[in-house]
HTML snippet that shows the backbone in 3Dmol.js (N, CA, C, O; Angstrom):
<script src="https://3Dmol.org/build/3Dmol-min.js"></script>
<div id="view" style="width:600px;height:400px;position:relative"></div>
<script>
const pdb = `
ATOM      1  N   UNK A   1     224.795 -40.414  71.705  1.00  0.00           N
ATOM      2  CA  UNK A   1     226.015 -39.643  71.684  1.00  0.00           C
ATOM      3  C   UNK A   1     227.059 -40.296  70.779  1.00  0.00           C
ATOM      4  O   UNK A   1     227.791 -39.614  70.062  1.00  0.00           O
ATOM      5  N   UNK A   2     227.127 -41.933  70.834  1.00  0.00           N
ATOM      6  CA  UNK A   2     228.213 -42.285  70.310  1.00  0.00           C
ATOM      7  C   UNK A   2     227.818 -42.142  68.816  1.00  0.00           C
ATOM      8  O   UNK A   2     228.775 -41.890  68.084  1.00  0.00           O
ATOM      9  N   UNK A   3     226.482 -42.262  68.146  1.00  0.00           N
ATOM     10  CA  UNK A   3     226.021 -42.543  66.745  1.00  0.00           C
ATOM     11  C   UNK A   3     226.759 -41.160  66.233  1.00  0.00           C
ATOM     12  O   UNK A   3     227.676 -41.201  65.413  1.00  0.00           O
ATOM     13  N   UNK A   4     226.180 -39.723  66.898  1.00  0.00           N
ATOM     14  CA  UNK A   4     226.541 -38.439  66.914  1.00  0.00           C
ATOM     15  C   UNK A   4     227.798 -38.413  66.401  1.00  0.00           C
ATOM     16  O   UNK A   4     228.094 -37.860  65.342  1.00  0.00           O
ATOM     17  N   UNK A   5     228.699 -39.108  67.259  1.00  0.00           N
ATOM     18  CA  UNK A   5     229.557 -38.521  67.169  1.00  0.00           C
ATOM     19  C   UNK A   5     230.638 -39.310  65.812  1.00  0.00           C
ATOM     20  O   UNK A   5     231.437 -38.706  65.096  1.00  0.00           O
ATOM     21  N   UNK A   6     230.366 -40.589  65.795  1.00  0.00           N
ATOM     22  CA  UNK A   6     230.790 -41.332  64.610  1.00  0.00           C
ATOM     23  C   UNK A   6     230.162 -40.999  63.303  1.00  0.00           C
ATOM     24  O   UNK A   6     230.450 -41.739  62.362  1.00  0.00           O
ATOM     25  N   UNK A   7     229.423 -40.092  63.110  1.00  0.00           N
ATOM     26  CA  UNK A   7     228.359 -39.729  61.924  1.00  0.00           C
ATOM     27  C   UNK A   7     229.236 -38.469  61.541  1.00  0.00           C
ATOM     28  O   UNK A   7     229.247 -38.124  60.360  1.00  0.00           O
ATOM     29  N   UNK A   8     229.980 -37.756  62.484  1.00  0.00           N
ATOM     30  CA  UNK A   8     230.553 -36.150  62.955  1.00  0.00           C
ATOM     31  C   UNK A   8     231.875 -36.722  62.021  1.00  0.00           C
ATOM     32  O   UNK A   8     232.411 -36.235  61.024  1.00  0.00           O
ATOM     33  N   UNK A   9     232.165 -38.008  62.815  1.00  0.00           N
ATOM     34  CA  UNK A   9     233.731 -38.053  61.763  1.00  0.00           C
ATOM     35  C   UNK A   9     233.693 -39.037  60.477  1.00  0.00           C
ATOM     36  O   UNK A   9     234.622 -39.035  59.669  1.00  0.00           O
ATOM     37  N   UNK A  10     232.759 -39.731  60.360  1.00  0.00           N
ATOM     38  CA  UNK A  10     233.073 -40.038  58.689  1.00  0.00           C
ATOM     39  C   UNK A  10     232.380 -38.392  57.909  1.00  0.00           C
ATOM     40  O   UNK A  10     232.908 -37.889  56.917  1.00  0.00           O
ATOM     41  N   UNK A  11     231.341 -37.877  58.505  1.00  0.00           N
ATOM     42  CA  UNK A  11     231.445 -36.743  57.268  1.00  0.00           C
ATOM     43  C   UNK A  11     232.618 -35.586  57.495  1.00  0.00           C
ATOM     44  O   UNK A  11     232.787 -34.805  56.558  1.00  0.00           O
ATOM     45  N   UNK A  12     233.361 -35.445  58.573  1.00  0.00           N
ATOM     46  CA  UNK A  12     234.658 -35.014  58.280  1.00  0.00           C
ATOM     47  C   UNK A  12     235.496 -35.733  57.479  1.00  0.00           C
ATOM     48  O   UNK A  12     236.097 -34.898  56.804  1.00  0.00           O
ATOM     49  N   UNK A  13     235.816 -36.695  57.223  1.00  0.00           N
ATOM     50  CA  UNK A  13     236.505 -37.997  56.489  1.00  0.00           C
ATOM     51  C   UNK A  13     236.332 -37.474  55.622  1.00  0.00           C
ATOM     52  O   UNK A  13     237.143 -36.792  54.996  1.00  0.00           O
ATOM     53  N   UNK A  14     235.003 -37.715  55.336  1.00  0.00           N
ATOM     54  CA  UNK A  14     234.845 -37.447  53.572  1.00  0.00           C
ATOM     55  C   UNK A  14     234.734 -36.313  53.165  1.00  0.00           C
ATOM     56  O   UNK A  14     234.708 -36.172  51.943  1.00  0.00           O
ATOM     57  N   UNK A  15     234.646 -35.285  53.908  1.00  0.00           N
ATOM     58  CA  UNK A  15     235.210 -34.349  53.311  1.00  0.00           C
ATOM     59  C   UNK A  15     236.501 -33.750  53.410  1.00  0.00           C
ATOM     60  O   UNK A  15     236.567 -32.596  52.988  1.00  0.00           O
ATOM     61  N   UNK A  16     237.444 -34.213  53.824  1.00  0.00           N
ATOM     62  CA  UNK A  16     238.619 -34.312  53.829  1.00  0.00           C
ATOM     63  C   UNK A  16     239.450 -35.147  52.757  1.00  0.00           C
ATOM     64  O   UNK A  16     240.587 -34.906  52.351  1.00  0.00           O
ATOM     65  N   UNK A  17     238.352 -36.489  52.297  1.00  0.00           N
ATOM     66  CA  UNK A  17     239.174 -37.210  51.191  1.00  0.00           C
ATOM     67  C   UNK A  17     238.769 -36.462  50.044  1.00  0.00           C
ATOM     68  O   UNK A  17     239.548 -36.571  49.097  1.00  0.00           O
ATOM     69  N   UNK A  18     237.240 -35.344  49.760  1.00  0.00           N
ATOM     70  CA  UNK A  18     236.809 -35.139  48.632  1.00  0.00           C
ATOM     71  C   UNK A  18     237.905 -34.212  48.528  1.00  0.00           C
ATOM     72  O   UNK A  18     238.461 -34.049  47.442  1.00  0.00           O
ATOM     73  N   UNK A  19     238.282 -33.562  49.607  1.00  0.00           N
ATOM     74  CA  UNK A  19     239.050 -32.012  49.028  1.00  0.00           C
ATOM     75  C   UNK A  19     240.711 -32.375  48.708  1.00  0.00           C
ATOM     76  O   UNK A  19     241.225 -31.414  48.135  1.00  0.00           O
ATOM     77  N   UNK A  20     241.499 -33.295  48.886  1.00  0.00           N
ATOM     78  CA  UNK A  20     242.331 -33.893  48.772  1.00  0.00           C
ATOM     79  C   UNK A  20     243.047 -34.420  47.816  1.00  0.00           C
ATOM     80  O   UNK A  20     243.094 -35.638  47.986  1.00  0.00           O
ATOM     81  N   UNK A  21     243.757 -34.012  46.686  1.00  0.00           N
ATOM     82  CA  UNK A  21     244.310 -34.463  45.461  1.00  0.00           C
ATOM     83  C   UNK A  21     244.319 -36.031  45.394  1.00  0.00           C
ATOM     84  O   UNK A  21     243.545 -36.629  44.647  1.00  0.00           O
ATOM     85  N   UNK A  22     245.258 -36.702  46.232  1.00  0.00           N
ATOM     86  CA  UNK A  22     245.353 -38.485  46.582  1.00  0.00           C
ATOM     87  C   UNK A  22     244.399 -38.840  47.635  1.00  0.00           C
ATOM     88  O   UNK A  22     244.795 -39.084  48.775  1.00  0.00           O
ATOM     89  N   UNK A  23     243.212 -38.879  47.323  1.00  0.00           N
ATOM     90  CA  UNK A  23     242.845 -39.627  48.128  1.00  0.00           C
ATOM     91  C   UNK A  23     243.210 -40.985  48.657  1.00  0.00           C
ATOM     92  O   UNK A  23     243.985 -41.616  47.938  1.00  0.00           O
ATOM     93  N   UNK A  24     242.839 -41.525  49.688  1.00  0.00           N
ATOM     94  CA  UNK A  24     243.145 -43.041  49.907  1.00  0.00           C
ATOM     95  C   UNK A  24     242.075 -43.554  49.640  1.00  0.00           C
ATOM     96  O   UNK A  24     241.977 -44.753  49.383  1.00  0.00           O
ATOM     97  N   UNK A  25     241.082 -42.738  49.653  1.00  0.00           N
ATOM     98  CA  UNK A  25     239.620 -43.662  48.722  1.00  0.00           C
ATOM     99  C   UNK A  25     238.901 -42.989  48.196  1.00  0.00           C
ATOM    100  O   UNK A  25     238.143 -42.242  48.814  1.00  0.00           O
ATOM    101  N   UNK A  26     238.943 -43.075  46.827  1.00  0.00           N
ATOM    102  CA  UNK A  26     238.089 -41.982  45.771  1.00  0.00           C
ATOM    103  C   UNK A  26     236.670 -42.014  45.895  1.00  0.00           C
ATOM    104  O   UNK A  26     235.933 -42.749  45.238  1.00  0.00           O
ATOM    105  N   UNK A  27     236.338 -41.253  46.698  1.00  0.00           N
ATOM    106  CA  UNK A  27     234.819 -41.308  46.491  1.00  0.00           C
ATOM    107  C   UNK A  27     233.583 -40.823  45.889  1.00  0.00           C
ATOM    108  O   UNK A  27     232.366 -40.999  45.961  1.00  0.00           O
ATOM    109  N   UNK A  28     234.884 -39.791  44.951  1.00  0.00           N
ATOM    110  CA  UNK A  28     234.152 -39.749  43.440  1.00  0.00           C
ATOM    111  C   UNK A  28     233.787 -40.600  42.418  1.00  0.00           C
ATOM    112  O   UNK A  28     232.946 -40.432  41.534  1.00  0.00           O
ATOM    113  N   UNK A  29     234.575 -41.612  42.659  1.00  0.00           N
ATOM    114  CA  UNK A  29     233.810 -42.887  42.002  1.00  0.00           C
ATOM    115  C   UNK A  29     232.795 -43.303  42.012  1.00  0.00           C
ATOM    116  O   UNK A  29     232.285 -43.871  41.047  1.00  0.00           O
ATOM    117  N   UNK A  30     232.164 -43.094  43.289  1.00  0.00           N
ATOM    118  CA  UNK A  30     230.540 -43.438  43.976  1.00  0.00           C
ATOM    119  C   UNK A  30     229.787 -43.125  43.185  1.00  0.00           C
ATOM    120  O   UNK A  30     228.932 -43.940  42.840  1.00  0.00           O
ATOM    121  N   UNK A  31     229.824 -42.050  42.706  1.00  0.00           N
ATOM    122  CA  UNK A  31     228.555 -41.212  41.647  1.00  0.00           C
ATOM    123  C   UNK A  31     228.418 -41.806  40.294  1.00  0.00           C
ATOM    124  O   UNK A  31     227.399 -41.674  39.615  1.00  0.00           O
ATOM    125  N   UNK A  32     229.939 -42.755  39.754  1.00  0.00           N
ATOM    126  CA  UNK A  32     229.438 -43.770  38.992  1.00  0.00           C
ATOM    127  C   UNK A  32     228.463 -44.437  38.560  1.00  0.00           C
ATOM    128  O   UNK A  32     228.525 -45.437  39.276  1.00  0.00           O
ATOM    129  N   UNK A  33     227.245 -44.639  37.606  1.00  0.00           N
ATOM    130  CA  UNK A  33     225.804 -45.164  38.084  1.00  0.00           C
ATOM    131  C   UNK A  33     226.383 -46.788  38.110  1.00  0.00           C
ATOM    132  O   UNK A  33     225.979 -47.540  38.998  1.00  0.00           O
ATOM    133  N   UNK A  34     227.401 -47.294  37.028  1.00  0.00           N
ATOM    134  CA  UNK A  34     227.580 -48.585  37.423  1.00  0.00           C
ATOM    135  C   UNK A  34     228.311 -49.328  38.785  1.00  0.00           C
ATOM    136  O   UNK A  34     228.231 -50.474  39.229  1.00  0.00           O
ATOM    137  N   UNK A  35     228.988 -48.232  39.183  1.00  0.00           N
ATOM    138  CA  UNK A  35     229.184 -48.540  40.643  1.00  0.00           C
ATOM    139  C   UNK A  35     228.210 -48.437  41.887  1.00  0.00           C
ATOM    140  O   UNK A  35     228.030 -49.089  42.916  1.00  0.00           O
ATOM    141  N   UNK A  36     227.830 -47.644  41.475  1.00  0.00           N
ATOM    142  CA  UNK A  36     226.609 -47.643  42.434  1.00  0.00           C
ATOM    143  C   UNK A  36     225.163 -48.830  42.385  1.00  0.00           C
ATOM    144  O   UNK A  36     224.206 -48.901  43.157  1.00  0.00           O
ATOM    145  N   UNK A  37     225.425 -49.488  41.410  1.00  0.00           N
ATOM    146  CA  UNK A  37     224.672 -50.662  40.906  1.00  0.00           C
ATOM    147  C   UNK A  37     225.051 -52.013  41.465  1.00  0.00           C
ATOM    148  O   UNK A  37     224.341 -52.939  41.856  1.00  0.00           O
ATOM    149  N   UNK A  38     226.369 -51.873  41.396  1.00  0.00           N
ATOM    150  CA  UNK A  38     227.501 -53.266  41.612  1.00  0.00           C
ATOM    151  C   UNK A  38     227.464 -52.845  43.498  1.00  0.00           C
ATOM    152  O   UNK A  38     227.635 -53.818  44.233  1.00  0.00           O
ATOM    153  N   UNK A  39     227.293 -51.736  44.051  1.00  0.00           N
ATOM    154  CA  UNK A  39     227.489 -51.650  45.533  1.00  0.00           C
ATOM    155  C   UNK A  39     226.051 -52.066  45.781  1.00  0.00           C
ATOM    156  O   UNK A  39     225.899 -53.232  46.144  1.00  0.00           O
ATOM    157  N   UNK A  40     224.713 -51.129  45.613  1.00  0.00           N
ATOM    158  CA  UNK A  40     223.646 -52.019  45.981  1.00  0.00           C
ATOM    159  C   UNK A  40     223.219 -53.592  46.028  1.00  0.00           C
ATOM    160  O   UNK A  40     222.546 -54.324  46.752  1.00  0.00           O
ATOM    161  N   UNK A  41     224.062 -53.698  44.742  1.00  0.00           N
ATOM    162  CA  UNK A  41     223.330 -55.270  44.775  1.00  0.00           C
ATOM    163  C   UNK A  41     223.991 -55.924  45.717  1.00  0.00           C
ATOM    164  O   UNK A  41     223.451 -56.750  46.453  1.00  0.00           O
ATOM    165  N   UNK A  42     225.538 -55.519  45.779  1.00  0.00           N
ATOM    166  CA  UNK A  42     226.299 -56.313  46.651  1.00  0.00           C
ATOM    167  C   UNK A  42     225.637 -56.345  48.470  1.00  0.00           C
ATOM    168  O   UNK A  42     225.802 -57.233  49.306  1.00  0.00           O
ATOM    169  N   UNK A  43     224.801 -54.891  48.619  1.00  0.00           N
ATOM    170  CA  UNK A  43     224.811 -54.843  50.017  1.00  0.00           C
ATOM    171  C   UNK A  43     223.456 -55.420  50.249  1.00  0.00           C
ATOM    172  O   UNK A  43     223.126 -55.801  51.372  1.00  0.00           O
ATOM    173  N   UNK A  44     222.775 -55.483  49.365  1.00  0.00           N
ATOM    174  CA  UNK A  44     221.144 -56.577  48.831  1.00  0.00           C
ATOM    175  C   UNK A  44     221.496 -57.648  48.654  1.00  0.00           C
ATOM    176  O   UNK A  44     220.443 -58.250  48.862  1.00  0.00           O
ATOM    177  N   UNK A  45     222.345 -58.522  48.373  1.00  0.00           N
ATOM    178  CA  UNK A  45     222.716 -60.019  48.326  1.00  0.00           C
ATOM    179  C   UNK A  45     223.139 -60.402  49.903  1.00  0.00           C
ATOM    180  O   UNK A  45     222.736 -61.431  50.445  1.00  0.00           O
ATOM    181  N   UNK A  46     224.258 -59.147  50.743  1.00  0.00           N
ATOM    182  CA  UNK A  46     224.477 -59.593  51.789  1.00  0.00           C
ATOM    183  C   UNK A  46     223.233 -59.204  52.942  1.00  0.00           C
ATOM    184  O   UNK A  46     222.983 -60.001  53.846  1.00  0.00           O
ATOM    185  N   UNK A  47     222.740 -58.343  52.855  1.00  0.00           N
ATOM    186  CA  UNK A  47     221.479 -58.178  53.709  1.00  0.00           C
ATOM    187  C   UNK A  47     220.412 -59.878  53.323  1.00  0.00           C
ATOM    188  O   UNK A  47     219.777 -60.533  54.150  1.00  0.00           O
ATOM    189  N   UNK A  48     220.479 -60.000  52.668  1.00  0.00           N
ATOM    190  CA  UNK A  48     219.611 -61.112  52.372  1.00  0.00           C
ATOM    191  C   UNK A  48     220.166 -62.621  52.971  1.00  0.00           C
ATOM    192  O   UNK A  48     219.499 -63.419  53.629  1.00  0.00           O
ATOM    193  N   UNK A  49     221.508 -62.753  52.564  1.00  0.00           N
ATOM    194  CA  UNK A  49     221.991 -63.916  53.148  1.00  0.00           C
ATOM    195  C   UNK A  49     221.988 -63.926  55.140  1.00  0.00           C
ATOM    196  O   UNK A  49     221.689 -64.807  55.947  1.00  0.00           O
ATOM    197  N   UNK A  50     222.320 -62.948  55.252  1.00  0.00           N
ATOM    198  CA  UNK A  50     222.296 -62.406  56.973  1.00  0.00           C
ATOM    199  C   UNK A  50     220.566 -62.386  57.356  1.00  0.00           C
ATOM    200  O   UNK A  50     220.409 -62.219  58.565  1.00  0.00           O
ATOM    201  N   UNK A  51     219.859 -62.458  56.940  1.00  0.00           N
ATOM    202  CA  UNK A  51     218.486 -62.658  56.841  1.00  0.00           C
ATOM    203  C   UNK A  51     218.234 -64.065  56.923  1.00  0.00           C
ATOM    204  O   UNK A  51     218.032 -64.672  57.976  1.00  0.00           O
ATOM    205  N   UNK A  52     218.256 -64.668  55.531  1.00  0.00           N
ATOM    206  CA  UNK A  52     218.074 -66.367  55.755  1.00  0.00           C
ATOM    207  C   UNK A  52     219.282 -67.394  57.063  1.00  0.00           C
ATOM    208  O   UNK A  52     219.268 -68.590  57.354  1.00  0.00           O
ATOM    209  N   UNK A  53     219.802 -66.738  57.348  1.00  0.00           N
ATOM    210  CA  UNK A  53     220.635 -67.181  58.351  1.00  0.00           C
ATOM    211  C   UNK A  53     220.282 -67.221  59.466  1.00  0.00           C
ATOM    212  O   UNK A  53     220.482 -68.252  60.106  1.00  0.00           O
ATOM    213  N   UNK A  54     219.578 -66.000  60.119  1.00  0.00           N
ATOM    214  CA  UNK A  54     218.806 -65.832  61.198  1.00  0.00           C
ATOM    215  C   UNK A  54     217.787 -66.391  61.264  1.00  0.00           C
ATOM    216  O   UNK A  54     217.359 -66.964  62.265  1.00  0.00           O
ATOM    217  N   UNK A  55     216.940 -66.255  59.581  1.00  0.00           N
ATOM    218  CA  UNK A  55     215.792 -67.398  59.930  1.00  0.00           C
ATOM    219  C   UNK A  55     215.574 -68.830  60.012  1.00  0.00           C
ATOM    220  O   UNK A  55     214.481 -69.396  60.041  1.00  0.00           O
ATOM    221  N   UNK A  56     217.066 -69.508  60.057  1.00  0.00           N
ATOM    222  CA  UNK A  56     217.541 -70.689  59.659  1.00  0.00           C
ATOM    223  C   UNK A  56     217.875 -71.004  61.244  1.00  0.00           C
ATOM    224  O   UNK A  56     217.711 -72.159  61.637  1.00  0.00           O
ATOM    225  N   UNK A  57     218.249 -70.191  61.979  1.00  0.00           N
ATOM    226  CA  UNK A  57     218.500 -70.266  63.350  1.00  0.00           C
ATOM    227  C   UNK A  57     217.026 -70.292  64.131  1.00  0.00           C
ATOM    228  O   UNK A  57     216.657 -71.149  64.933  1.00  0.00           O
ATOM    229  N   UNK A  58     216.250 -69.065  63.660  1.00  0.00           N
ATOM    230  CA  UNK A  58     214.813 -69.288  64.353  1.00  0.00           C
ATOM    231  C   UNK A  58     214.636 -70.441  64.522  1.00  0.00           C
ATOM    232  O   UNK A  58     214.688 -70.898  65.664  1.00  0.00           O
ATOM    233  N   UNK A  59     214.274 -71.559  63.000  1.00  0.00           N
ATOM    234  CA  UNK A  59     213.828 -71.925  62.272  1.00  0.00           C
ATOM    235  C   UNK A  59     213.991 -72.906  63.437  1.00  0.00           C
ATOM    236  O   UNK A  59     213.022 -73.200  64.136  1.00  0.00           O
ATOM    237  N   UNK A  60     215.614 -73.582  63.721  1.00  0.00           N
ATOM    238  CA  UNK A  60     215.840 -74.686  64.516  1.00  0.00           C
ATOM    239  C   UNK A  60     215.808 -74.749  65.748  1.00  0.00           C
ATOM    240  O   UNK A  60     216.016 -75.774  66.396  1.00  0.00           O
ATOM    241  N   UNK A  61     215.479 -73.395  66.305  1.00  0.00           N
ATOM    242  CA  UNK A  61     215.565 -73.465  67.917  1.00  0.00           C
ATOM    243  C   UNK A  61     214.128 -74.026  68.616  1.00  0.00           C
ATOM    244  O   UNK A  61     213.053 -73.633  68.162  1.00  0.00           O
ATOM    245  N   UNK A  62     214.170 -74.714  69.443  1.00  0.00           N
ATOM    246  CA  UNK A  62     213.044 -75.480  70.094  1.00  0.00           C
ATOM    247  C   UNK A  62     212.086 -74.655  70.371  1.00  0.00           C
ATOM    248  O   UNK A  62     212.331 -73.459  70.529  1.00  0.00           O
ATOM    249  N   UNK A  63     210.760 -75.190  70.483  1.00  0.00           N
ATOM    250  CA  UNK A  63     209.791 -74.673  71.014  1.00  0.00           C
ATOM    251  C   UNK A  63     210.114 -73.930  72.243  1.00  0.00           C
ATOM    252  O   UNK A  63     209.996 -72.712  72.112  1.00  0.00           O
ATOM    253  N   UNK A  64     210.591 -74.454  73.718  1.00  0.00           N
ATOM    254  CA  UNK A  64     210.864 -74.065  74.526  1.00  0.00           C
ATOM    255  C   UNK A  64     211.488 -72.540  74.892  1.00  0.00           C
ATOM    256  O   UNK A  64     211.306 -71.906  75.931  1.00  0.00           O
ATOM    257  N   UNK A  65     212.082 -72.250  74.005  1.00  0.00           N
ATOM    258  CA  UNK A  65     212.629 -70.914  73.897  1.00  0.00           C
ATOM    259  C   UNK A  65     211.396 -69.918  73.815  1.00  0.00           C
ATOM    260  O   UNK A  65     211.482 -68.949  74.570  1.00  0.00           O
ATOM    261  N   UNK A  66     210.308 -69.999  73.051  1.00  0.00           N
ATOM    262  CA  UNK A  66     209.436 -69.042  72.873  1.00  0.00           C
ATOM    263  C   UNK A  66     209.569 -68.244  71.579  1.00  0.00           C
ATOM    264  O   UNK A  66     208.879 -67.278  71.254  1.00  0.00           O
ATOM    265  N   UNK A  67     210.411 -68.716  71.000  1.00  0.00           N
ATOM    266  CA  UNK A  67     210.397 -68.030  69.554  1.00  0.00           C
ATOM    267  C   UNK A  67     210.854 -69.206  68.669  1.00  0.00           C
ATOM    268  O   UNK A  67     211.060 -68.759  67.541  1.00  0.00           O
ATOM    269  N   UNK A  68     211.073 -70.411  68.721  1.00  0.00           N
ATOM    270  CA  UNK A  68     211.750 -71.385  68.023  1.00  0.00           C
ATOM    271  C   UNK A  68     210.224 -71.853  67.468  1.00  0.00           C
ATOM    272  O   UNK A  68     209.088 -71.878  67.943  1.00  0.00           O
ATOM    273  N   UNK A  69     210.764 -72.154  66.384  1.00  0.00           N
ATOM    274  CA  UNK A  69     209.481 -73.267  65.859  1.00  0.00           C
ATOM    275  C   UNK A  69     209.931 -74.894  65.429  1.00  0.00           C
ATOM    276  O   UNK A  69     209.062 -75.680  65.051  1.00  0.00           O
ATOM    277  N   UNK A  70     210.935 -75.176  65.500  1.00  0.00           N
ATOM    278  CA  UNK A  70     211.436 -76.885  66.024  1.00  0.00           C
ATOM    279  C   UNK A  70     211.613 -77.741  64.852  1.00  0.00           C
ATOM    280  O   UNK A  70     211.394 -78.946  64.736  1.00  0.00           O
ATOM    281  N   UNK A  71     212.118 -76.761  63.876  1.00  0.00           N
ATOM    282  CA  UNK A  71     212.214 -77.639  62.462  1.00  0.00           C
ATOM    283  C   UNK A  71     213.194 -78.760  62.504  1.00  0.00           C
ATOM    284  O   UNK A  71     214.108 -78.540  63.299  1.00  0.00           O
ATOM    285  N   UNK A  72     213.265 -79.875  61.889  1.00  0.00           N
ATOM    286  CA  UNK A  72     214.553 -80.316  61.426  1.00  0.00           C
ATOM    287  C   UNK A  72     215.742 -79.511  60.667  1.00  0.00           C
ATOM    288  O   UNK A  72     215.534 -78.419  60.139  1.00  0.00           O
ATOM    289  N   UNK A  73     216.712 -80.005  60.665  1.00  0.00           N
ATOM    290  CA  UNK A  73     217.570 -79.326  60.477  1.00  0.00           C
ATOM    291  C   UNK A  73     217.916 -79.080  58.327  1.00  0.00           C
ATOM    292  O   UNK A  73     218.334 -78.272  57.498  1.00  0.00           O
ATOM    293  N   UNK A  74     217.315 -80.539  58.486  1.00  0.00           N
ATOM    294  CA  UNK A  74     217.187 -80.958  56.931  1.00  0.00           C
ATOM    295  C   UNK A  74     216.122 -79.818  56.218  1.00  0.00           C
ATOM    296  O   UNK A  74     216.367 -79.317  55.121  1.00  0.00           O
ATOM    297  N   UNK A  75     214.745 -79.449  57.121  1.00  0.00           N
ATOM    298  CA  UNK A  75     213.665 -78.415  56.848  1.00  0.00           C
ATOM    299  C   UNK A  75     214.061 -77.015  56.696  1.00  0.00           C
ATOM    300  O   UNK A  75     213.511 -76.189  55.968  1.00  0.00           O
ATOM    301  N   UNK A  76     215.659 -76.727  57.903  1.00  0.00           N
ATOM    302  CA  UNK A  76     215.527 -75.541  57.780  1.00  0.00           C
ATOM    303  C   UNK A  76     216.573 -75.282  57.225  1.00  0.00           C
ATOM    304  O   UNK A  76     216.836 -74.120  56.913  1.00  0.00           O
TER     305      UNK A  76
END
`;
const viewer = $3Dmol.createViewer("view");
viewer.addModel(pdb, "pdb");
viewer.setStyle({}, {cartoon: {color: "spectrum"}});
viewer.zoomTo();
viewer.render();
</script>
């Protein structure tokens, strides 16, 4: 229900900013191909760092846990 319903108001949003002379955020810009280049990579560099981070946490948590594999800290 809640995904529903937050999905309901950014595409009201945006279509409220597309139809709108001033937008507060142009999101005709998006269709830019070099913006849209400079946003992927940006959200592919941060998906990736949030990735090695978690596996850096696996990495050090003890055996005991059941998912740790007990690296040094220097290893991970």
């Amino acid at each position: 229900m809640g995904v529903t319903a937050s999905s309901d108001a950014a595409a009201a949003w945006a279509l409220l900013e597309l139809r709108t002379d001033h937008p507060l955020i142009n999101l005709r810009v998006l269709r830019d191909g070099d913006v849209l280049v400079a946003n992927g990579t940006a959200a592919g560099l941060g998906a990736a760092m949030y990735i090695c981070s978690v596996a850096s946490l696996i990495a050090q948590s003890p055996d005991t846990t059941g998912y740790g594999i007990a690296l040094p800290r220097f290893w991970a």
